[in-house]
Structures are given as structure tokens and as C-alpha cells.
PALO-654286 format. One line per 5 residues: number of its first residue (from 1); their letters; for each residue x, y, z of N, C-alpha, C. Coordinates in nm, 3 decimals. Example, Ala and Ser with C-alpha at 12.3 -4.5 7.8 and 13.67 -1.06 7.14 Angstrom:
<sevos>
1 = AS = 1.319/-0.569/0.780/1.230/-0.450/0.780/1.320/-0.330/0.780; 1.285/-0.225/0.708/1.367/-0.106/0.714/1.290/0.003/0.787;
</sevos>
This chain:
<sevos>
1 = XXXXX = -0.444/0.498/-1.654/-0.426/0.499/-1.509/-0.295/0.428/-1.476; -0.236/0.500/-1.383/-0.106/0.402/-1.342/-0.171/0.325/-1.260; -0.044/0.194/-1.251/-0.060/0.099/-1.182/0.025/0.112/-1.062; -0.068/0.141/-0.965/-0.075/0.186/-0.777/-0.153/0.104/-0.740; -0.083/0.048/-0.603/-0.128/-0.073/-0.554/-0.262/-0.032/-0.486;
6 = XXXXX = -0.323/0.080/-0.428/-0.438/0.118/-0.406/-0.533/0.085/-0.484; -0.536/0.121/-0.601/-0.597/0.074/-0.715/-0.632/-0.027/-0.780; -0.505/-0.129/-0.741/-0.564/-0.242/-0.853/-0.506/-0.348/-0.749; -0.542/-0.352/-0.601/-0.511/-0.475/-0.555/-0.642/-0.544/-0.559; -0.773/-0.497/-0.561/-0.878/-0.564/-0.572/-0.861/-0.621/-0.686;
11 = XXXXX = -0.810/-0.580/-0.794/-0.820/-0.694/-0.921/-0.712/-0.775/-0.893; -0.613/-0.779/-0.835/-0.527/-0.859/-0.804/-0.585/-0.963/-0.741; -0.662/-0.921/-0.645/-0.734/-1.015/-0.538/-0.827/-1.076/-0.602; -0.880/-1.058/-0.714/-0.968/-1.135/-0.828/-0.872/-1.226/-0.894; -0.782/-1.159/-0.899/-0.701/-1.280/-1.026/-0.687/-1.393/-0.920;
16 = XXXXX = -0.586/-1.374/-0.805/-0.564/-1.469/-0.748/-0.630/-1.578/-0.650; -0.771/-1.540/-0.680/-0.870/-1.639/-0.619/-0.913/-1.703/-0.733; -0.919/-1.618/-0.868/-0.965/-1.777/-0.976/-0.830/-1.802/-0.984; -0.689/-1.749/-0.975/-0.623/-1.888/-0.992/-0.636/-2.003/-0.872; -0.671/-1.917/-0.736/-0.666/-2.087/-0.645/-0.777/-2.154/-0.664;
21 = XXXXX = -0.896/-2.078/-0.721/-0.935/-2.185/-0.771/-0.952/-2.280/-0.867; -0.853/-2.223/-0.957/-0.831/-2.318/-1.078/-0.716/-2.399/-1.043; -0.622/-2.403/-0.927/-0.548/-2.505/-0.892/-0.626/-2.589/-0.844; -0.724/-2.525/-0.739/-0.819/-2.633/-0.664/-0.849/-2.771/-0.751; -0.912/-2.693/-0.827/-0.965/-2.791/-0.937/-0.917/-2.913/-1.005;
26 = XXXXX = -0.743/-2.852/-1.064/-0.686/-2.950/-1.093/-0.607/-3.053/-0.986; -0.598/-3.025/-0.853/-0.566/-3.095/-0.765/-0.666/-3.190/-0.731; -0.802/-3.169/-0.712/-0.904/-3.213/-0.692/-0.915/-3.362/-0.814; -0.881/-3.294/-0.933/-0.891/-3.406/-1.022/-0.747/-3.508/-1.018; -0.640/-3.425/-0.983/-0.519/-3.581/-0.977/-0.591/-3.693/-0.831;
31 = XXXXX = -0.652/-3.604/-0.743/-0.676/-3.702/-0.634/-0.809/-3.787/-0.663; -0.873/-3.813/-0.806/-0.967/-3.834/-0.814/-0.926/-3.937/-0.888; -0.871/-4.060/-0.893/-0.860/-4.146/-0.987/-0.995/-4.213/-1.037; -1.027/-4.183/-1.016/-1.154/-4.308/-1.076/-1.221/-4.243/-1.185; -1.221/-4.095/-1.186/-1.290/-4.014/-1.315/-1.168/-3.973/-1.398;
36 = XXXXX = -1.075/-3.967/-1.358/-1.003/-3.860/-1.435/-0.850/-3.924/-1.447; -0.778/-3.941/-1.552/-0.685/-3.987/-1.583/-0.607/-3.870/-1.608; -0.493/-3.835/-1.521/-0.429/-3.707/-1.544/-0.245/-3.765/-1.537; -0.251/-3.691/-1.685/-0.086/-3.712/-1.697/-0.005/-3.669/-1.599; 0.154/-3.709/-1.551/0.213/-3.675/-1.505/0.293/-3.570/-1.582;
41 = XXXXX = 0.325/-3.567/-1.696/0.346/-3.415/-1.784/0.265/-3.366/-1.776; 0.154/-3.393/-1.823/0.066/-3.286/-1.799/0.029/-3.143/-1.702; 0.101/-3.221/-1.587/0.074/-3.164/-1.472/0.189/-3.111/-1.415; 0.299/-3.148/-1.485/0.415/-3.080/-1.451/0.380/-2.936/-1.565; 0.368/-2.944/-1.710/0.356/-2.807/-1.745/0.249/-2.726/-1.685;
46 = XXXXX = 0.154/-2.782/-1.669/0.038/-2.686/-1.567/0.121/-2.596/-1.461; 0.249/-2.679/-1.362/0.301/-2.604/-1.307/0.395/-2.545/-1.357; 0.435/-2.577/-1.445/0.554/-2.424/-1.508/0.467/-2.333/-1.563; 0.330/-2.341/-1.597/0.256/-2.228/-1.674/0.237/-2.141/-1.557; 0.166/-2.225/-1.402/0.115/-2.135/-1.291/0.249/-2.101/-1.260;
51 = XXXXX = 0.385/-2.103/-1.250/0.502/-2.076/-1.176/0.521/-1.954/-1.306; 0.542/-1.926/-1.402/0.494/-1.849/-1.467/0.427/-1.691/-1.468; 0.336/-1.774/-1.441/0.218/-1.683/-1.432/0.219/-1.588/-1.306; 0.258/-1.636/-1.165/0.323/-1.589/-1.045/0.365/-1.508/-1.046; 0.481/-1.578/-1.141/0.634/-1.482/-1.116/0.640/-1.326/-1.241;
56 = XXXXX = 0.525/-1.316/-1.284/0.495/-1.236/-1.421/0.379/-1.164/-1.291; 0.315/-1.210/-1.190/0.214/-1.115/-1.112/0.272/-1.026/-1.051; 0.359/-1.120/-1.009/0.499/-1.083/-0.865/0.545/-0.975/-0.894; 0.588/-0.939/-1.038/0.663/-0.817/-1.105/0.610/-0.715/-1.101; 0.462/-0.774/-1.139/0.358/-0.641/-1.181/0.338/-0.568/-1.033;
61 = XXXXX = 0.326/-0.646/-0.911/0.280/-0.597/-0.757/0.437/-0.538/-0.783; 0.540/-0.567/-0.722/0.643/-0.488/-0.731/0.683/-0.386/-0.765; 0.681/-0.338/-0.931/0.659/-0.260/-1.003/0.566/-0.148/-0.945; 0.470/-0.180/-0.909/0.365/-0.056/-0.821/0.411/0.019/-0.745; 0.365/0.130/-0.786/0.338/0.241/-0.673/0.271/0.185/-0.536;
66 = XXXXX = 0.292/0.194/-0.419/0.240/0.216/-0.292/0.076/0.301/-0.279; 0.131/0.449/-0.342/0.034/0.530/-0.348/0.051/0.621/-0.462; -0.050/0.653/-0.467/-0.054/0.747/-0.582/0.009/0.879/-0.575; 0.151/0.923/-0.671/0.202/1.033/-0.591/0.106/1.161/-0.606; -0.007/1.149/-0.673/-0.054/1.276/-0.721/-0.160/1.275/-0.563;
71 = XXXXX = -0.159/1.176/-0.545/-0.223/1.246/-0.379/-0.154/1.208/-0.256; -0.004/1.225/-0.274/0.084/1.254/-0.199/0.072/1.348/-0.089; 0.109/1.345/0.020/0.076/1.480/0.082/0.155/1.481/0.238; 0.107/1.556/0.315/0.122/1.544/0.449/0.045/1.472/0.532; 0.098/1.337/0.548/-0.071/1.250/0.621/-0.046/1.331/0.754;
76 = XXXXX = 0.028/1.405/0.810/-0.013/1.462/0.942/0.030/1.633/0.927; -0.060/1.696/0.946/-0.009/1.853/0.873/0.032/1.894/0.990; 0.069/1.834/1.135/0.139/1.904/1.262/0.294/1.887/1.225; 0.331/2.030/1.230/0.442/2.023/1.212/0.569/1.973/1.316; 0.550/1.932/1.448/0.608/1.841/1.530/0.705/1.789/1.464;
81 = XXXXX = 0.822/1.754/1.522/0.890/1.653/1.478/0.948/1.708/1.372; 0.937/1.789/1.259/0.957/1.766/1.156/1.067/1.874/1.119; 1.174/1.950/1.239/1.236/2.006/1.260/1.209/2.143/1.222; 1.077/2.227/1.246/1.023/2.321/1.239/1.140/2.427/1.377; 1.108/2.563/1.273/1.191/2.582/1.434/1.105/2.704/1.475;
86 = XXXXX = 1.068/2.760/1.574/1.010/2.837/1.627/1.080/3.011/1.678; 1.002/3.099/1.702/1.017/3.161/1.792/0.916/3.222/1.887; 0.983/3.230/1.994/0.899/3.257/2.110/0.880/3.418/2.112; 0.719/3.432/2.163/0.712/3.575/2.182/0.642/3.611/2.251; 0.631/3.755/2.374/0.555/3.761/2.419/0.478/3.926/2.398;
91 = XXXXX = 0.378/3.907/2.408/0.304/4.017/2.363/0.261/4.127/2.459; 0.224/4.211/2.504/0.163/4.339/2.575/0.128/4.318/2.682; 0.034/4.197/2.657/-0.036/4.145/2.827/0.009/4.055/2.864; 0.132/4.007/2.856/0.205/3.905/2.877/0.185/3.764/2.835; 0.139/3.745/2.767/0.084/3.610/2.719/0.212/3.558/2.637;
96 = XXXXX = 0.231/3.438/2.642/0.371/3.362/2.547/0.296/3.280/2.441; 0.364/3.301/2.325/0.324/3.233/2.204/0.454/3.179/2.117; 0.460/3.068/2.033/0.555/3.046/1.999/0.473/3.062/1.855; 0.565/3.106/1.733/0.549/3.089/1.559/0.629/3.038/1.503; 0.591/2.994/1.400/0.747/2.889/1.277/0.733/2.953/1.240;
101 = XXXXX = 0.911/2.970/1.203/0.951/3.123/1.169/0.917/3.086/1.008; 0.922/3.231/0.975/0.817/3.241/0.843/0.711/3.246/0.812; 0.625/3.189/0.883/0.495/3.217/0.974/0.421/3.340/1.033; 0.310/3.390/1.024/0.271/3.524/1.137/0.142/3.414/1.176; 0.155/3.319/1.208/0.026/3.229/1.248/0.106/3.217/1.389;
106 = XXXXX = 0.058/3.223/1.476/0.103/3.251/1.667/0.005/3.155/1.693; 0.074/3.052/1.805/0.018/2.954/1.859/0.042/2.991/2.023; -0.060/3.015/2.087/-0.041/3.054/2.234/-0.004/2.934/2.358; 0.112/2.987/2.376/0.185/2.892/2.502/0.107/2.885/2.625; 0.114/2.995/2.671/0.099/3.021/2.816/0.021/3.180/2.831;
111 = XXX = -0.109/3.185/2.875/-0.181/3.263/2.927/-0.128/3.360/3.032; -0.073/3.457/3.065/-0.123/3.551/3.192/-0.165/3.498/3.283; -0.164/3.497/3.355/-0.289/3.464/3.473/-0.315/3.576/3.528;
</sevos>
């Protein structure tokens, strides 16, 4: 499976809640002096591993597709806007219809009265 952000932001969104909560944790323990004796190296490589680890996620979200091109498409199939060009026609009983040319699909303007 490619990696499209549709796809795999829920695991993204998994990774990055056990990592906050594995920062939690170790923050929790520097503010805890009385149980826990935590190096000041220590805790500086902790943060080059998580700064790391980020900047190696960061790539992977980047790297992604948006969407998947294989279900690429027309999110709006009105052709409006999209420099369609028409012609106008009117038929027997007077009724006006315009078609994109190339088209025999007739979209009715204006009725007779």
C-alpha cells in the first residue's frame, strides 16, 4: 500500500500520542525528585533521540500523498467553471437548450411559454 495521508494518519495519530505520552512520563519523572534521580545527559540524549524521531516522522507525513491518485477524480462532475464551452440551440417548439460541444446531452434553458 502506498503511503497516502488518508490512510495512515490514524497510525500516525497512534504513534504520536504514545510518544506524548512517553514524554509525559519522562517529564513527570525529572519533576519528581524524591523518587527518581534523572541525569542531566541523560535527558539531553532522550531529546536528540525524540528530535530525531520527529524529524524522521516529519519526512514520512511530507513524503505522502494527500490522496490516493487511483481515486482521483472529479470531486464536482458540473462542468461550470471549468471552461466548457457550449452551444445554444433551439428546437421546433421553440424551446432553448444549451450542449458542450461534443456532447448530444441538451440541457434545457428556457421553455416556450
Amino acid at each position: 500500500m502506498k503511503n497516502i495521508w488518508s490512510n495512515e494518519r490514524t497510525e500516525i495519530a497512534t504513534w504520536l500520542s504514545g510518544y506524548l505520552n512517553m514524554v509525559k512520563t519522562w517529564v513527570d519523572k525529572i519533576l519528581d525528585n524524591e523518587h527518581y534521580d534523572v541525569d542531566k545527559n541523560k535527558i539531553i540524549g532522550l531529546i536528540d533521540e525524540w528530535i530525531a524521531w520527529l524529524q524522521e516522522t516529519r519526512l514520512k507525513i511530507m513524503k505522502m500523498r494527500d490522496v490516493d491518485p487511483e481515486h482521483m477524480g472529479l470531486q464536482n462532475s458540473r462542468p461550470e467553471g471549468d471552461g466548457t464551452e457550449y452551444v445554444i440551440e433551439k428546437d421546433e417548439d421553440g424551446n432553448l437548450y444549451r450542449r458542450a460541444i461534443g456532447s448530444e446531452e441538451r440541457e434545457i434553458i428556457k421553455e416556450k411559454e
